[in-house]
N, CA, C and O atoms as a Tripos MOL2 file, in Angstrom:
@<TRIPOS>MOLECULE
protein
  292   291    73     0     0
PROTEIN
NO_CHARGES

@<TRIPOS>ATOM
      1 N         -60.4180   67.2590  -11.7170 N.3       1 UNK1
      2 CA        -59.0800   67.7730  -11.9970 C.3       1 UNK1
      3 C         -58.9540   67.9390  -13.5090 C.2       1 UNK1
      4 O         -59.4760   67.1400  -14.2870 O.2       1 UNK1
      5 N         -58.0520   69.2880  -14.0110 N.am      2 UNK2
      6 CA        -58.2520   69.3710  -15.5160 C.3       2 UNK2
      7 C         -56.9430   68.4870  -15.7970 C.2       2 UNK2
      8 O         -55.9680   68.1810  -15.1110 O.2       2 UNK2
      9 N         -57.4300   68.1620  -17.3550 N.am      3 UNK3
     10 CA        -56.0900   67.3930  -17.7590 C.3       3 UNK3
     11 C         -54.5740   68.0190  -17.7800 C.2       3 UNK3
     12 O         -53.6320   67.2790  -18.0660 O.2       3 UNK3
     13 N         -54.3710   69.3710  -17.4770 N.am      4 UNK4
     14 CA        -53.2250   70.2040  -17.2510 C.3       4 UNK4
     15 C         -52.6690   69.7480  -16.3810 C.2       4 UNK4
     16 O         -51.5490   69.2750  -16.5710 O.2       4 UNK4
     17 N         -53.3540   69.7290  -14.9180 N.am      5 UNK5
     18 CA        -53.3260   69.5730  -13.4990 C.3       5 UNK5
     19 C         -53.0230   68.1960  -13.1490 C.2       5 UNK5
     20 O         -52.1300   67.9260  -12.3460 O.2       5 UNK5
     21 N         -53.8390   67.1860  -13.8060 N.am      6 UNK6
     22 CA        -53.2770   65.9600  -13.5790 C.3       6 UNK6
     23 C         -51.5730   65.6950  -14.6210 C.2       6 UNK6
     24 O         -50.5080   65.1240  -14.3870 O.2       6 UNK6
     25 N         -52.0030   66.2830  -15.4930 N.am      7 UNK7
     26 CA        -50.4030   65.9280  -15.8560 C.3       7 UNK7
     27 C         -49.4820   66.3520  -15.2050 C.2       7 UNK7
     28 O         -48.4440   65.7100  -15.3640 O.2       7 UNK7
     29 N         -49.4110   67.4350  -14.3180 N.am      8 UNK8
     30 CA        -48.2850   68.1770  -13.4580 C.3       8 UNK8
     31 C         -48.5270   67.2780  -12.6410 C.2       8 UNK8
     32 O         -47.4950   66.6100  -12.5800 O.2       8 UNK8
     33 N         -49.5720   66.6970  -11.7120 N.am      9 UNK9
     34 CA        -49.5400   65.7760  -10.7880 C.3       9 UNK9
     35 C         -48.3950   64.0820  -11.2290 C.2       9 UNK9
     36 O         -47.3330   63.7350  -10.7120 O.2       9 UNK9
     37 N         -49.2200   63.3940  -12.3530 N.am     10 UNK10
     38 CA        -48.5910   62.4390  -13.6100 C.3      10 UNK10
     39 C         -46.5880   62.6690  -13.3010 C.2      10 UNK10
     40 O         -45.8280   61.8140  -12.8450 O.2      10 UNK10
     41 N         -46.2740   63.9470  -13.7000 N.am     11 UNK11
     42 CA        -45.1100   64.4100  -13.5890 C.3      11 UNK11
     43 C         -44.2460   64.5100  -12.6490 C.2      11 UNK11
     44 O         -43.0920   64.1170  -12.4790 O.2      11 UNK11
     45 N         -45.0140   65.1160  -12.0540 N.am     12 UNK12
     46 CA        -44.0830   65.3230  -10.4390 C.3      12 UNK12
     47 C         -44.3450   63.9440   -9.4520 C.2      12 UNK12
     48 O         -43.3230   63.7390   -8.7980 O.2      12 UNK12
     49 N         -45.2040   63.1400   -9.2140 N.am     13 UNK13
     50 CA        -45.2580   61.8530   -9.3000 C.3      13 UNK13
     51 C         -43.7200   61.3470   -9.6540 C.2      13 UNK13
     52 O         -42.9150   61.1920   -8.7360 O.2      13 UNK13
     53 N         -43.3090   61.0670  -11.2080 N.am     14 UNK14
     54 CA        -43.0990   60.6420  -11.7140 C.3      14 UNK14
     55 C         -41.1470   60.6970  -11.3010 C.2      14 UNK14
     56 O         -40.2150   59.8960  -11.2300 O.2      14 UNK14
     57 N         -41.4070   62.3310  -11.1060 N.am     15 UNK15
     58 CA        -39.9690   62.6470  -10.5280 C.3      15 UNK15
     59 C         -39.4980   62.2320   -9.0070 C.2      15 UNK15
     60 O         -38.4190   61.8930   -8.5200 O.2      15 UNK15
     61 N         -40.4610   62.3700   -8.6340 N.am     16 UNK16
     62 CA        -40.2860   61.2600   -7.1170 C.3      16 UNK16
     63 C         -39.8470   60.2420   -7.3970 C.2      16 UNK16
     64 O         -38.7820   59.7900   -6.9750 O.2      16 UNK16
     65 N         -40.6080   59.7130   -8.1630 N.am     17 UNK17
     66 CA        -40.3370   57.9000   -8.2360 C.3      17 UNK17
     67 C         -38.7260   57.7940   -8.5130 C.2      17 UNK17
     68 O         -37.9560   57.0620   -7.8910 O.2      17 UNK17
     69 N         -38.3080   58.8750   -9.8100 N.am     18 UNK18
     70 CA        -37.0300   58.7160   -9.8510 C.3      18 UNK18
     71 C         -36.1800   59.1020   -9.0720 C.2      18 UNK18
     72 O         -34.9870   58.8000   -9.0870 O.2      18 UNK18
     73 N         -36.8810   59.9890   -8.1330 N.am     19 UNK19
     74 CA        -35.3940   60.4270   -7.1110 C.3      19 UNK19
     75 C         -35.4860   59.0300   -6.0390 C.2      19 UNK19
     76 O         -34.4590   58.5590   -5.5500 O.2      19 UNK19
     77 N         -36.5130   58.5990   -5.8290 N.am     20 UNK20
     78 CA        -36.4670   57.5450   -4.6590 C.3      20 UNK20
     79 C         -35.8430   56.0710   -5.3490 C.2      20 UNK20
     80 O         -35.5160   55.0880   -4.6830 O.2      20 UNK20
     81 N         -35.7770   56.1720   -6.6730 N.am     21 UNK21
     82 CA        -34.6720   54.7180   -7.3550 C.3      21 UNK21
     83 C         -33.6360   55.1460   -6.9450 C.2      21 UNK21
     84 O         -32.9740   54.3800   -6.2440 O.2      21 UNK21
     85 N         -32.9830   56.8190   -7.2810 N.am     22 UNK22
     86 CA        -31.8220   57.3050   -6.8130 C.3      22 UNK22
     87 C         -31.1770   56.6360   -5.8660 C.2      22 UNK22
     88 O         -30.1050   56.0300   -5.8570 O.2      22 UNK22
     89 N         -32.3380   56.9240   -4.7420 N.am     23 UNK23
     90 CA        -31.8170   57.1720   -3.3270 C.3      23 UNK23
     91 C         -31.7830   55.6560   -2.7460 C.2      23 UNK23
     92 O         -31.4000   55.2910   -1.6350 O.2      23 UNK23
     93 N         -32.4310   54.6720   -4.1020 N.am     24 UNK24
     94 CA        -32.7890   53.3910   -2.9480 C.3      24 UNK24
     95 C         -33.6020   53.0370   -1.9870 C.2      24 UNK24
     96 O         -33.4040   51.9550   -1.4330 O.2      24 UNK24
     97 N         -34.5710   53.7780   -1.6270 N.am     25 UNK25
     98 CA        -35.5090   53.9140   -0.6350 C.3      25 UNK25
     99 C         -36.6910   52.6760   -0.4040 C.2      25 UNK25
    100 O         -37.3920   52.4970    0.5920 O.2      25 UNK25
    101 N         -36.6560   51.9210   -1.6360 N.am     26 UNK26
    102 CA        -36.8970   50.7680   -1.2540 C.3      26 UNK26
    103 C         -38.8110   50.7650   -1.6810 C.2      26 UNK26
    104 O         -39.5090   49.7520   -1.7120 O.2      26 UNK26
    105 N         -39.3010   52.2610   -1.9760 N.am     27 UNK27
    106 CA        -41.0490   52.1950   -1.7150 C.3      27 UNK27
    107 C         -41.2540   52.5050   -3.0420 C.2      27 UNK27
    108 O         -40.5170   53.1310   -3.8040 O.2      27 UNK27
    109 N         -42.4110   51.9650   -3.2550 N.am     28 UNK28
    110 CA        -43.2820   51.6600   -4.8560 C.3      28 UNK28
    111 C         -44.0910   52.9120   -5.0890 C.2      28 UNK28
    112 O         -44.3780   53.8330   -4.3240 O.2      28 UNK28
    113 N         -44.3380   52.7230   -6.1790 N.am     29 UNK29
    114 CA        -45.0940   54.3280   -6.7310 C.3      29 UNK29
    115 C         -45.9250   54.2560   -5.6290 C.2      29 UNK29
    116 O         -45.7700   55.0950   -4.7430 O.2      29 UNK29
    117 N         -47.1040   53.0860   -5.4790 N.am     30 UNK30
    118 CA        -48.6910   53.4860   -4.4250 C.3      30 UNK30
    119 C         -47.8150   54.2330   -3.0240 C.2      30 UNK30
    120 O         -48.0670   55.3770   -2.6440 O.2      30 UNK30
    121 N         -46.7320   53.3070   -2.3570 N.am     31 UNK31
    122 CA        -46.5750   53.8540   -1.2110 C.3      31 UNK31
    123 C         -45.9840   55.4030   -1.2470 C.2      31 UNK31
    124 O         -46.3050   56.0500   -0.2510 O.2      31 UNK31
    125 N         -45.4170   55.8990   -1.9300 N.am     32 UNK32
    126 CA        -44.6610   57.2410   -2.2760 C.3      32 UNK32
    127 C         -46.1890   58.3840   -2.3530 C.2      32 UNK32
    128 O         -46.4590   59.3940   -1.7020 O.2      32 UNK32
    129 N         -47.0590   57.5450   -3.6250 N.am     33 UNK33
    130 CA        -48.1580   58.2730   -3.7120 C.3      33 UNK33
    131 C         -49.3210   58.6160   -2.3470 C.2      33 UNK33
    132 O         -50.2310   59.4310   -2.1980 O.2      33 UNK33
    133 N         -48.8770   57.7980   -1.7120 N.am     34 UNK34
    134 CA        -50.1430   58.0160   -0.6070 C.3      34 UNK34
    135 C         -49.1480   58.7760    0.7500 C.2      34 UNK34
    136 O         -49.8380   59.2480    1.6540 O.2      34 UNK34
    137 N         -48.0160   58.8700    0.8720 N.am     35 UNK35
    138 CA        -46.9790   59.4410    1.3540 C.3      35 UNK35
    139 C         -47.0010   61.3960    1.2150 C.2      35 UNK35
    140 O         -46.9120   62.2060    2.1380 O.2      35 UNK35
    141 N         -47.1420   61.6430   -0.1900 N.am     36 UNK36
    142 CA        -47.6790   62.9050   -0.3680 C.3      36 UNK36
    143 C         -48.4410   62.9310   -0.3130 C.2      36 UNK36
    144 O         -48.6930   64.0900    0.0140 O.2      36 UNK36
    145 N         -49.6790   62.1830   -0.4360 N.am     37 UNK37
    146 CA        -50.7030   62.8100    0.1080 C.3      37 UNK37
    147 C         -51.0460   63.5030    1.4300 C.2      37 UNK37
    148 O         -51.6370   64.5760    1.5530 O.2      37 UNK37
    149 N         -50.5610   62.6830    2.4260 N.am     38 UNK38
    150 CA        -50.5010   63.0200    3.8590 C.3      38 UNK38
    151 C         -49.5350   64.4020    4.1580 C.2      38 UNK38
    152 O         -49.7450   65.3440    4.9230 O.2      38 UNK38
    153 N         -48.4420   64.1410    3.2770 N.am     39 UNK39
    154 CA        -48.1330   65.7630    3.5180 C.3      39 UNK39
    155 C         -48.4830   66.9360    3.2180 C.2      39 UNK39
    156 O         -48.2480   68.0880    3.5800 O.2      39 UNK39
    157 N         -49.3270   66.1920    2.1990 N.am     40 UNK40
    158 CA        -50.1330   67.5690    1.3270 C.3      40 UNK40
    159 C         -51.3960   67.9870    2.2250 C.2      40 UNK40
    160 O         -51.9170   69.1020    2.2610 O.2      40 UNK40
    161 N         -51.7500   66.9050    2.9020 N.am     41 UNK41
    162 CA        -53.1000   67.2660    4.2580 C.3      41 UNK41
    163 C         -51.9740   67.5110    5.0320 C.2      41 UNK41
    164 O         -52.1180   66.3720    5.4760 O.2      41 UNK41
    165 N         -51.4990   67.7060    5.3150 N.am     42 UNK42
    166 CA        -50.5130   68.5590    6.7540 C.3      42 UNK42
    167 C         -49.9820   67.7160    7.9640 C.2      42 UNK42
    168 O         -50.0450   68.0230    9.1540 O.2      42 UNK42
    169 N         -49.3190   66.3170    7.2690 N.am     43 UNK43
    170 CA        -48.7570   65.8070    7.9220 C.3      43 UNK43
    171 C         -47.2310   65.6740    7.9300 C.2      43 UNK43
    172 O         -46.7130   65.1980    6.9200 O.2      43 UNK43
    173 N         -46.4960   66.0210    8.9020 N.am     44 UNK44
    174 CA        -45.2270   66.0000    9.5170 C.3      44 UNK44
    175 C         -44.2840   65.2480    8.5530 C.2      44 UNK44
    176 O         -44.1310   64.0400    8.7300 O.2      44 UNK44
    177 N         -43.6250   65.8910    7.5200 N.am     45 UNK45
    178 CA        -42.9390   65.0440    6.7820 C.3      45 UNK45
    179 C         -41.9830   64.0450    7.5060 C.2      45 UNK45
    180 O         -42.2220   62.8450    7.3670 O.2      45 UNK45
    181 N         -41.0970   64.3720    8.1410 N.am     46 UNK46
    182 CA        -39.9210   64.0120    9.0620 C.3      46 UNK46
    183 C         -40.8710   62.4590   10.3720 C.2      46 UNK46
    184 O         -40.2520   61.4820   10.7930 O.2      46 UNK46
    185 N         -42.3340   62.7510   10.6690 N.am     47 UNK47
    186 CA        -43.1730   61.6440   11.4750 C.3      47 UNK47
    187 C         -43.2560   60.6080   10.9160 C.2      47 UNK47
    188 O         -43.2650   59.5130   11.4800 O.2      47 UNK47
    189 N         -43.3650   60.9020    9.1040 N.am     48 UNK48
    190 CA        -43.8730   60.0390    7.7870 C.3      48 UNK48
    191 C         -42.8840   59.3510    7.9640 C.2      48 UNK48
    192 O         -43.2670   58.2630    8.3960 O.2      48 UNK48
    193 N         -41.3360   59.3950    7.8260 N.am     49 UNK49
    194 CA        -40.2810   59.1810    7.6720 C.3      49 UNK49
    195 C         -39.9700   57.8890    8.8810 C.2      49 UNK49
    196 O         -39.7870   56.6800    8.7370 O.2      49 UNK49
    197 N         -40.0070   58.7670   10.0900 N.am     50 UNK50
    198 CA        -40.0220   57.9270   11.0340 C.3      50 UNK50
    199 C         -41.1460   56.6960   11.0500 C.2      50 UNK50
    200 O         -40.9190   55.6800   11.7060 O.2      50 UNK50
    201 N         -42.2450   56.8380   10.3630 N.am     51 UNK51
    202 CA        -43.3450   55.7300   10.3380 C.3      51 UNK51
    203 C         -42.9820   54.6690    9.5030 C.2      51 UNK51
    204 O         -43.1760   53.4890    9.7960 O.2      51 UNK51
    205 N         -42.4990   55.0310    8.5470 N.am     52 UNK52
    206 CA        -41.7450   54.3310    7.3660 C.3      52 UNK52
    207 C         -40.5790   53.3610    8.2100 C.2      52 UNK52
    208 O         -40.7380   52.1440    8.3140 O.2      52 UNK52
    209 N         -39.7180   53.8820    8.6320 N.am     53 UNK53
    210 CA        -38.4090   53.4360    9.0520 C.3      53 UNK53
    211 C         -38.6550   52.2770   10.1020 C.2      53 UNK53
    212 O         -38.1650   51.1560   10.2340 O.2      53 UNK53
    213 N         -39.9090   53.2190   11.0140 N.am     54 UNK54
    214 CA        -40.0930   52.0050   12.4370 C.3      54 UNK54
    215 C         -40.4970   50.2570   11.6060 C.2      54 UNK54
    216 O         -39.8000   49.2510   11.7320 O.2      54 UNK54
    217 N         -41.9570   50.3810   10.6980 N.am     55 UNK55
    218 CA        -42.7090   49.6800    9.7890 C.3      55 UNK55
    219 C         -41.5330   48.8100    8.9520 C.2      55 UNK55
    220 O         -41.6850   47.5900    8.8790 O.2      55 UNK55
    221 N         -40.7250   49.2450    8.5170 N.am     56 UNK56
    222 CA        -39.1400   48.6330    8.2970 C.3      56 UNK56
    223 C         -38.8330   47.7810    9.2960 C.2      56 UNK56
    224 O         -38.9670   46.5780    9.0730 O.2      56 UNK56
    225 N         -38.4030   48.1890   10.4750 N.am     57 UNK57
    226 CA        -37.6330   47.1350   11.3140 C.3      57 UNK57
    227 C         -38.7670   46.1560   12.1490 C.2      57 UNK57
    228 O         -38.5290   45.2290   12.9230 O.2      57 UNK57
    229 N         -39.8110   46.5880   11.7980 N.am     58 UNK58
    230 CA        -40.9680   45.5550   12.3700 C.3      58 UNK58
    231 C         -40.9930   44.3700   11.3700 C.2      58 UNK58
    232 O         -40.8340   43.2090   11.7490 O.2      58 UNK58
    233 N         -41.1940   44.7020   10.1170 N.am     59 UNK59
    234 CA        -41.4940   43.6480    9.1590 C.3      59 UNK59
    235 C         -40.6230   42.5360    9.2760 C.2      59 UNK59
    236 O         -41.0540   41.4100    9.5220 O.2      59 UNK59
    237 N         -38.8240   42.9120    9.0320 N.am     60 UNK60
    238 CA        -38.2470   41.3580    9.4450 C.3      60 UNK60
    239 C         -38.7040   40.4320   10.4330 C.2      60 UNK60
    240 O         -38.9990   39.2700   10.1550 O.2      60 UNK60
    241 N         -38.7700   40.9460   11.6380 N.am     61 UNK61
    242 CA        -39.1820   40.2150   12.8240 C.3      61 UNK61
    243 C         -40.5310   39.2460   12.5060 C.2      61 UNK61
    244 O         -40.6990   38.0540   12.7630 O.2      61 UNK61
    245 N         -41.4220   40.2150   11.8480 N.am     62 UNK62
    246 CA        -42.6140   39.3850   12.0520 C.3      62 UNK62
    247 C         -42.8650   38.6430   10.9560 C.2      62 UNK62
    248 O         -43.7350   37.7760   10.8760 O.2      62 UNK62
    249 N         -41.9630   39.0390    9.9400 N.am     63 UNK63
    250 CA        -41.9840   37.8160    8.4310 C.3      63 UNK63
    251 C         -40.8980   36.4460    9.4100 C.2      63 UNK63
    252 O         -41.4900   35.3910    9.6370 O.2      63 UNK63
    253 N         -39.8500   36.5300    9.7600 N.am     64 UNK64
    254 CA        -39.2630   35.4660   10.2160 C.3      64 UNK64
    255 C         -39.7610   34.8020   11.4830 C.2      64 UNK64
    256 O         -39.0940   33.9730   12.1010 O.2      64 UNK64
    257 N         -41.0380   35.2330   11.8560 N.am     65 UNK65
    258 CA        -41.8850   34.5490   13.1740 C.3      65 UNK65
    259 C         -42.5010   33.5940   12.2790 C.2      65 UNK65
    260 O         -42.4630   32.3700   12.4060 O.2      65 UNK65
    261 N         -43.2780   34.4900   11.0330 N.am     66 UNK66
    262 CA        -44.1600   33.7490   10.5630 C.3      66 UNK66
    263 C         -43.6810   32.6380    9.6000 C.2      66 UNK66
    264 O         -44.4900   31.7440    9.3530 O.2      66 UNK66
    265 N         -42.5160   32.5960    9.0540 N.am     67 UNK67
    266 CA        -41.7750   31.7500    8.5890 C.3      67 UNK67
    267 C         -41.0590   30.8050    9.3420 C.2      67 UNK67
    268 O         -40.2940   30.0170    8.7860 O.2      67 UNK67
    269 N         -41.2240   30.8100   10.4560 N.am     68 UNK68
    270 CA        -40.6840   29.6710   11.8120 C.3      68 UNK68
    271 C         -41.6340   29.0170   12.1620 C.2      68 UNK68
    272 O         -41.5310   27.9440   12.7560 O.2      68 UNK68
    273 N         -42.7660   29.5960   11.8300 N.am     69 UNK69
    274 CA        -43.9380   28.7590   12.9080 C.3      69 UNK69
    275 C         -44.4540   27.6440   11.9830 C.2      69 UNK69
    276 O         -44.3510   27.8330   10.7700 O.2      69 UNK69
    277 N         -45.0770   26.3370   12.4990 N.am     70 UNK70
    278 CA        -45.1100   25.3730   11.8510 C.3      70 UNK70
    279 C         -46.4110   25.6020   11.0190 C.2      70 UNK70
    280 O         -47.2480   26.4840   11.2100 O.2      70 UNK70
    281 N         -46.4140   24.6140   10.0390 N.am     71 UNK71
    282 CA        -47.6150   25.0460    9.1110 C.3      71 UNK71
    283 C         -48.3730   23.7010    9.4070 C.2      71 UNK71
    284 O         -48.0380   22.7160   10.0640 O.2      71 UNK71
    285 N         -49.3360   23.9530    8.8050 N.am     72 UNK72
    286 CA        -50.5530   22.9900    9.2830 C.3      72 UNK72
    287 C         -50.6360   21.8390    8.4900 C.2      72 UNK72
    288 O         -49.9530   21.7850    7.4670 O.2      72 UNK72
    289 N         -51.1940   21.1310    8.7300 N.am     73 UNK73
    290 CA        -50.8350   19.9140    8.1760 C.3      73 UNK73
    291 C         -52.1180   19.8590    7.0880 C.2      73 UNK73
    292 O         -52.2380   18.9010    6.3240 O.2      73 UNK73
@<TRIPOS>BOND
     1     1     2 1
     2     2     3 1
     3     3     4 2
     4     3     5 am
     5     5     6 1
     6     6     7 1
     7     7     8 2
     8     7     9 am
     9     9    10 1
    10    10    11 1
    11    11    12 2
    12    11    13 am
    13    13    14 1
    14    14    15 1
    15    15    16 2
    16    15    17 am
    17    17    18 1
    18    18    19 1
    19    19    20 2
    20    19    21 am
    21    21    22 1
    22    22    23 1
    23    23    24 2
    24    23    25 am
    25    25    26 1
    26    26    27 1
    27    27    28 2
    28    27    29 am
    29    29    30 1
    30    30    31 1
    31    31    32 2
    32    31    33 am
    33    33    34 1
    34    34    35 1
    35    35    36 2
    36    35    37 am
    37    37    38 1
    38    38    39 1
    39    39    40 2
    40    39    41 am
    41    41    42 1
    42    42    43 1
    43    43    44 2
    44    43    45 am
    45    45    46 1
    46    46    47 1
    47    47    48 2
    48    47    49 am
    49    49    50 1
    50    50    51 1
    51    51    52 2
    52    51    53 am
    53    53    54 1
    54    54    55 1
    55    55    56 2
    56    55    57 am
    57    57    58 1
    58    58    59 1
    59    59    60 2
    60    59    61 am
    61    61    62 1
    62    62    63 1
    63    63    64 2
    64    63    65 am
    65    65    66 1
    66    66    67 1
    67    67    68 2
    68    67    69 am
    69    69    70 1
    70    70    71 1
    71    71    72 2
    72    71    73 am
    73    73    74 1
    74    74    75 1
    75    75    76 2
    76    75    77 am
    77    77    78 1
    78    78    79 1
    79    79    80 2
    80    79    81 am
    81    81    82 1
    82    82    83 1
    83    83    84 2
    84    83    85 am
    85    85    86 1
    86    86    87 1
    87    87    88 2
    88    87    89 am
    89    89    90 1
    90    90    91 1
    91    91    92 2
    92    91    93 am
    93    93    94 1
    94    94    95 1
    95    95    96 2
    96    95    97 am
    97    97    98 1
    98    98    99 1
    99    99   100 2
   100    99   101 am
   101   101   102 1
   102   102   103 1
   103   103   104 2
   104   103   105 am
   105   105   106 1
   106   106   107 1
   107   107   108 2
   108   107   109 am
   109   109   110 1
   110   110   111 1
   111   111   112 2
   112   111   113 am
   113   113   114 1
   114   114   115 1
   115   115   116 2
   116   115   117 am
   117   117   118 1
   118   118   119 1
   119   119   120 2
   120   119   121 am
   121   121   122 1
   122   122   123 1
   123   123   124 2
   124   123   125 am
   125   125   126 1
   126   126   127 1
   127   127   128 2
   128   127   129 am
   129   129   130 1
   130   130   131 1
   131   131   132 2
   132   131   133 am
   133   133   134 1
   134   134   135 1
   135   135   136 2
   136   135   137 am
   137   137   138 1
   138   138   139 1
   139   139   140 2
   140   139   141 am
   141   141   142 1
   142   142   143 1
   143   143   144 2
   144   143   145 am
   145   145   146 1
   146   146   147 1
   147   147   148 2
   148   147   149 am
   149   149   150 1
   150   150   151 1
   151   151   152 2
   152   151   153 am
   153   153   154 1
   154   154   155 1
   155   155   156 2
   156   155   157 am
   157   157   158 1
   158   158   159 1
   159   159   160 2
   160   159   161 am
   161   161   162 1
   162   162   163 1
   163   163   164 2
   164   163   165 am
   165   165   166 1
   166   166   167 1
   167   167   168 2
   168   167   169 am
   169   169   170 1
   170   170   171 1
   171   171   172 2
   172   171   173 am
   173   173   174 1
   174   174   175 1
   175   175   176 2
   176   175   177 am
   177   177   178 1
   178   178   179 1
   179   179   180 2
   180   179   181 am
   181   181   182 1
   182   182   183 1
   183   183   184 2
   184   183   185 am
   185   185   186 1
   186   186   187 1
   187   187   188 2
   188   187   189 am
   189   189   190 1
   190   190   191 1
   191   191   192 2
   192   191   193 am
   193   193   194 1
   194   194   195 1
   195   195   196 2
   196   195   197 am
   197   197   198 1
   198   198   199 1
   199   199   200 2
   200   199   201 am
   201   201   202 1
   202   202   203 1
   203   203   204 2
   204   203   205 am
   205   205   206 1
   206   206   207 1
   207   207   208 2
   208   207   209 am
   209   209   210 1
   210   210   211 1
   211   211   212 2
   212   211   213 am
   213   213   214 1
   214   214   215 1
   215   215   216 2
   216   215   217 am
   217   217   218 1
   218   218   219 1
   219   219   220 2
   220   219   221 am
   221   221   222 1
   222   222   223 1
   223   223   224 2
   224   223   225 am
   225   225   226 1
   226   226   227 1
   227   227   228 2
   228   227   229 am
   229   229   230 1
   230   230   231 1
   231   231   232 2
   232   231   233 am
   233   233   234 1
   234   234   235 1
   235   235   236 2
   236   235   237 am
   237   237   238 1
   238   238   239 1
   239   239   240 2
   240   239   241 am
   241   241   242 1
   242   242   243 1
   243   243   244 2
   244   243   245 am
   245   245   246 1
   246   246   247 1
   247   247   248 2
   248   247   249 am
   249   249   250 1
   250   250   251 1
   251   251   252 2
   252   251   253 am
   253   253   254 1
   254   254   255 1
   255   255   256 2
   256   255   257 am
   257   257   258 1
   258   258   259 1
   259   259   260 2
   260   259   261 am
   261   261   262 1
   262   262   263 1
   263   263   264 2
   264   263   265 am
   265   265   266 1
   266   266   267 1
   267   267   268 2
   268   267   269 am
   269   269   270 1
   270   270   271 1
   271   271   272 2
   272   271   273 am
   273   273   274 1
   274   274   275 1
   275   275   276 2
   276   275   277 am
   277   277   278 1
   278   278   279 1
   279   279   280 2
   280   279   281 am
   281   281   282 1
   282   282   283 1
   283   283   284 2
   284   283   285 am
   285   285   286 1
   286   286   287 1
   287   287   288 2
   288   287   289 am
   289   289   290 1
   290   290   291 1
   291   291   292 2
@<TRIPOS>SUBSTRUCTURE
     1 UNK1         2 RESIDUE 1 A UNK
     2 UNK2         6 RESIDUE 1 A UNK
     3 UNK3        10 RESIDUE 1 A UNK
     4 UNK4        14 RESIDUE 1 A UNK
     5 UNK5        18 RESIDUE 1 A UNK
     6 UNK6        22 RESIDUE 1 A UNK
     7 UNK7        26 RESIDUE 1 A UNK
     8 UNK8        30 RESIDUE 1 A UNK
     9 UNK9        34 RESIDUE 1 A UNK
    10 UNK10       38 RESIDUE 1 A UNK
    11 UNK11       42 RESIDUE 1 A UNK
    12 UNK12       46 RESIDUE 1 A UNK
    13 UNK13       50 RESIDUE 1 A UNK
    14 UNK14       54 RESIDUE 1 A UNK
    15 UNK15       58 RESIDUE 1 A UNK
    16 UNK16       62 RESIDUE 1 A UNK
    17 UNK17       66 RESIDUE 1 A UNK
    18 UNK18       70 RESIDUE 1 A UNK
    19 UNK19       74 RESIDUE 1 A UNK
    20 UNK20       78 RESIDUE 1 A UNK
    21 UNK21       82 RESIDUE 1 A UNK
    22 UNK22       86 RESIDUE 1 A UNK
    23 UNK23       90 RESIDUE 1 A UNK
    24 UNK24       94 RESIDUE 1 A UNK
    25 UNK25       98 RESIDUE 1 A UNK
    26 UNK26      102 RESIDUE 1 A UNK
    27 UNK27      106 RESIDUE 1 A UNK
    28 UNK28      110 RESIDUE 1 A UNK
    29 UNK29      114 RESIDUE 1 A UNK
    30 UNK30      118 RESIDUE 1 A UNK
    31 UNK31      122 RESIDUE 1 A UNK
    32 UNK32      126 RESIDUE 1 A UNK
    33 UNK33      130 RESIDUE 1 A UNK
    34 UNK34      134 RESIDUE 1 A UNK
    35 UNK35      138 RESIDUE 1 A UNK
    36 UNK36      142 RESIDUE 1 A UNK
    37 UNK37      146 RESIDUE 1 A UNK
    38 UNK38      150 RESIDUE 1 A UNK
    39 UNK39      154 RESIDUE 1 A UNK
    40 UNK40      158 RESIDUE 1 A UNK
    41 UNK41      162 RESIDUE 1 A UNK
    42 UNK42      166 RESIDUE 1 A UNK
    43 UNK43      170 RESIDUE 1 A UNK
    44 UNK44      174 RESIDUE 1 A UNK
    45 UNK45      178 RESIDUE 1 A UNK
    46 UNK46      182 RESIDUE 1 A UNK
    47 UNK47      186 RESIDUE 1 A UNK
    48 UNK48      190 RESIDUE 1 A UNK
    49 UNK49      194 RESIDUE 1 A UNK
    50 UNK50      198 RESIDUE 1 A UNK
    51 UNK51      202 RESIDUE 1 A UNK
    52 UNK52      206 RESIDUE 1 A UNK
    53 UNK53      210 RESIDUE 1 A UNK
    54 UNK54      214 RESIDUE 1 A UNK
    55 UNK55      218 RESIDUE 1 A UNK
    56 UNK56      222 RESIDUE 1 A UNK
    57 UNK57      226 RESIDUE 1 A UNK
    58 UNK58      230 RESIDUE 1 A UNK
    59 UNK59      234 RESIDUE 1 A UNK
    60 UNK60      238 RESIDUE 1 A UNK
    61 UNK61      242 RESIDUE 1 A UNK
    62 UNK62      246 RESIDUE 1 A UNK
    63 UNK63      250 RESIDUE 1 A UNK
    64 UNK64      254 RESIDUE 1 A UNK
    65 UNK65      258 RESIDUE 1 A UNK
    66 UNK66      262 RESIDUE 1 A UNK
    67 UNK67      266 RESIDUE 1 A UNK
    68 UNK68      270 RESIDUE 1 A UNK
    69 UNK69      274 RESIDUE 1 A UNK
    70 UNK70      278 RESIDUE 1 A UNK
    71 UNK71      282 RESIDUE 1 A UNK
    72 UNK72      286 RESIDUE 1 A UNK
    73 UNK73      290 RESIDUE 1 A UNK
């Protein structure tokens, strides 16, 4: 990649990150970054979304299982 190209990448990156502080969305540069990627290979923006959201309501459940269960001695 020329150094032009990565800086437009660097950039627009960069403007994501700030629209998603905007919005609150809760995901870190890596996860945002690997997020376009998949759309940029031709994956279903709106599926991404939904993968995100489901992966959300899974995590409480299974952080407060694992925080209930007894620890070892």
């Amino acid at each position: 990649m020329d150094p032009e190209a990565a800086r437009n990448a660097r950039d627009s990156l960069d403007l994501v990150i700030h629209m998603s502080n905007i919005l609150d969305t809760g995901l870190d540069r890596h996860s945002l970054s690997v997020l376009i990627a998949l759309s940029e290979l031709g994956f279903n923006p709106e599926a991404l979304a939904a993968v995100v959201k489901e992966f959300r309501r899974e995590t409480p459940a299974s952080s407060s299982v694992q925080s209930s269960a007894p620890s070892a001695p």
